[in-house]
N, C-alpha and C positions, 0 to 999 in steps of 0.2 A: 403251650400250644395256642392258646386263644391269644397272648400276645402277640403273637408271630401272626395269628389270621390279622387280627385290628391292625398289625403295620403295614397289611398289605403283602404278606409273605405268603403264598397260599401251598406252595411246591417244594416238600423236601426231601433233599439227597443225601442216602447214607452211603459211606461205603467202609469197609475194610482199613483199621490203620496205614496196616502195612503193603497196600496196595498203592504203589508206585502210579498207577494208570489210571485212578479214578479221579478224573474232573470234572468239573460241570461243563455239559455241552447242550448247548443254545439248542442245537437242532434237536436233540430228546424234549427239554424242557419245553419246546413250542409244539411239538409233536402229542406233549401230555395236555397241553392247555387248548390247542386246535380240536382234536377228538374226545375231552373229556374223560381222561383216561384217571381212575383212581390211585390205580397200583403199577407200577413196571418194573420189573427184571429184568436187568439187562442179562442177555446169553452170550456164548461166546464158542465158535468151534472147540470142540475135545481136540488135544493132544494126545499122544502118549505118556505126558506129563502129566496130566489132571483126568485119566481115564475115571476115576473115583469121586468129580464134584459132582453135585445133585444135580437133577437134571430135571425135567419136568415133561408131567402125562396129563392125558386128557379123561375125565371121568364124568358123565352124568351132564354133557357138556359145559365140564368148570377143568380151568386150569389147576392142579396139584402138584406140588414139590415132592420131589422122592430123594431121599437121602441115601449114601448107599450104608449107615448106621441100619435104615429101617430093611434092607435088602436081606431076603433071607439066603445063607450060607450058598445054599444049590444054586441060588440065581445069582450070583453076584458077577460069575464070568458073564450074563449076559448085559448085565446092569454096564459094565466096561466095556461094552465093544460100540467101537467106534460108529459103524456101521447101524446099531438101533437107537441108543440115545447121540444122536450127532454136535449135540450141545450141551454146556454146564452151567449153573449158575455165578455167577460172577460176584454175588453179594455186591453189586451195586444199585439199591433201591434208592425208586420214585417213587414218594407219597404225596397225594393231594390232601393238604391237612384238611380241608371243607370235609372232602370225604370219610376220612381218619374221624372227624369229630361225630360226623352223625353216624356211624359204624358205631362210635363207642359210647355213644346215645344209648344202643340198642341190648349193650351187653358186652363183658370184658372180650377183647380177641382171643378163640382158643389156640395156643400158637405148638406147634408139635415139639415135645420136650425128646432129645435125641439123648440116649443113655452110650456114653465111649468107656469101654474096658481101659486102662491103662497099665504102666505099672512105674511107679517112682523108688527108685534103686532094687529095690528088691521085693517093695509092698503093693500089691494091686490095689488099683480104686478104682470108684466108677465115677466121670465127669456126666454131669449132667447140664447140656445146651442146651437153651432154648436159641429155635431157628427163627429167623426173623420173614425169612424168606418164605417161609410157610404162611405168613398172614395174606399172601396173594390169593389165598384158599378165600377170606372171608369177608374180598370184596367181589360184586357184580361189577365184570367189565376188565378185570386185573388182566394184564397182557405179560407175553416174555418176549422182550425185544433182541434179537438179535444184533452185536454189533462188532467191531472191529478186535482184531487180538490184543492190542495194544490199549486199550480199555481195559486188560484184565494183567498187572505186572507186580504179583504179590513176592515180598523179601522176607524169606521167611530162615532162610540160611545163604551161607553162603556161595554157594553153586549158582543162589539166585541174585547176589549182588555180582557177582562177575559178568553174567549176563549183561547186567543194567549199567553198570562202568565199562563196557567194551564199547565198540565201534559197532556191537551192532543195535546202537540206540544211538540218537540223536536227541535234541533235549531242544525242543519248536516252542517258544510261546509258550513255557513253564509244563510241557506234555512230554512226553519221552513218546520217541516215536520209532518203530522198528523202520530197519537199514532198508529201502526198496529192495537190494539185490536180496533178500532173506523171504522168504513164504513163509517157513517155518524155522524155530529157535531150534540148535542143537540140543543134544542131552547132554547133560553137565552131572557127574557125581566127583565131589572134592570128596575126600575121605576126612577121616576123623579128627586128622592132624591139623588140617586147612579150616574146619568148623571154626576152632580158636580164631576170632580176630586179630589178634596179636599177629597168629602164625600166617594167615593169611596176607597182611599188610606185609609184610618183611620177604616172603615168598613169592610174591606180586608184586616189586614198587609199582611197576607199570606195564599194565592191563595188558595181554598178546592181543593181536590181530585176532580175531574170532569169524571173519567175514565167509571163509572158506571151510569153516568147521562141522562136523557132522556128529562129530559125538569126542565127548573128553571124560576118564575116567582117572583121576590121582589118588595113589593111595600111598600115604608115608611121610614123609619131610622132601619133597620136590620144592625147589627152589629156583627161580627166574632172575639173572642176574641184572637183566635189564630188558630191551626190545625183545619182540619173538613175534614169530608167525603160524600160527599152529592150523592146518587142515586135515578132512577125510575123517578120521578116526583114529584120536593118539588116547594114546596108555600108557602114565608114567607112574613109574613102582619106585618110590624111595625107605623102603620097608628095611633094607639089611644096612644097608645107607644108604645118607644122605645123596640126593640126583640133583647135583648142578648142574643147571643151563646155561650158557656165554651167552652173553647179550648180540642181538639178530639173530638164534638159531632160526631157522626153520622146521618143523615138524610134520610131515603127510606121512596116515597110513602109517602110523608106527607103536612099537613097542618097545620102553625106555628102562631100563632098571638103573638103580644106583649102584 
């Protein structure tokens, strides 16, 4: 860290690997260095899709990160509704190393250790994370900045690489940027068959139109022979067999079985 202050480096941004959307943006970085700002989060409207990322409260007048790990059982429909926590954390953090150094002057960060049940094939474990996003607790001044959806474009399966290779992403100046005509991304469940990349790539050569979509669920071995245009709300079932597509179908409002 102290090499990075001596070059001159005072401002660093983390973010998420597999977060497609996180770049460095002059107007946050000047925003941090204009108001002396230690710590920022960026936030980002909830979806339906991320009703479950931490979101943050106000306590004692300090900003606090709430995980929904730490959410107890009875609360958690409230912890997900759109309506009270209206933002989530993005895990895109600004630190002012100046800051960061004389913090850690004073004493290690206590950072909130978040315990996840799992289970791997048939054995339960328990992961233990340390949040990062919780060190915003332990500076004076730490802010949660609200910003654009498209600042927040994590590939974590594949439901969420189809998104990001359709048409409803454009790719600006090394940024992927959503389709104007879209407010909001559709819901995408590929079932289990389409996880496999393999099955994915050979099922997909190329990408449908997605512009008019509202929601896509496949489950089975659906296969796309070539173009297509899918909107509304389709449902394709390649379970008893295989669902070929001819190249240009079109798709609205429907339900496909093999």
């Amino acid at each position: 860290m102290q090499r990075l202050i001596d070059a001159g480096r005072e401002i660093l941004f983390i973010s998420n690997a597999d977060n497609l959307g996180a770049v460095v943006d002059f107007v946050i970085l000047n925003h941090m260095d204009e108001f002396n700002i230690p710590f920022l989060m960026e936030m980002t409207p909830k979806t339906s899709a991320d009703v479950k990322g931490g979101s943050l409260y106000q306590q004692d007048g300090k900003l606090k990160l709430l995980e929904i790990a730490r959410v107890p059982d009875d609360k958690v429909g409230e912890f997900c509704d759109q309506k009270k926590f209206k933002v989530f954390n993005t895990n895109n953090i600004w630190i002012n190393l100046i800051a960061l150094e004389k913090r850690l002057n004073q004493g290690p960060l206590e950072l909130t250790v978040l315990v996840n049940r799992k289970n791997i094939g048939e054995t339960p474990v328990v992961q233990l994370e340390t949040a990062i996003g919780s060190a915003l607790e332990c500076f004076e001044g730490a802010v949660g900045l609200t910003v654009s959806r498209d600042r927040f474009l994590p590939v974590k399966k594949t439901d969420d690489l189809l998104l990001v290779r359709s048409n409803l992403f454009t790719l600006n100046k090394g940024q992927l940027k959503i389709n104007p005509q879209r407010k909001h991304l559709p819901k995408i469940e590929l079932g289990e068959f389409l996880q496999n990349i393999e099955n994915f790539q050979n099922s997909l050569p190329i990408i449908p139109d997605l512009v008019d979509l509202e929601e896509l669920k496949i489950k089975g071995d659906v296969r796309f022979e070539g173009t297509a245009c899918l909107k509304g709300k389709v449902h394709l079932e390649g379970l008893k067999k295989a669902l070929i597509l001819p190249s240009g179908v079109v798709i609205a409002d429907k339900n496909l079985q093999g």
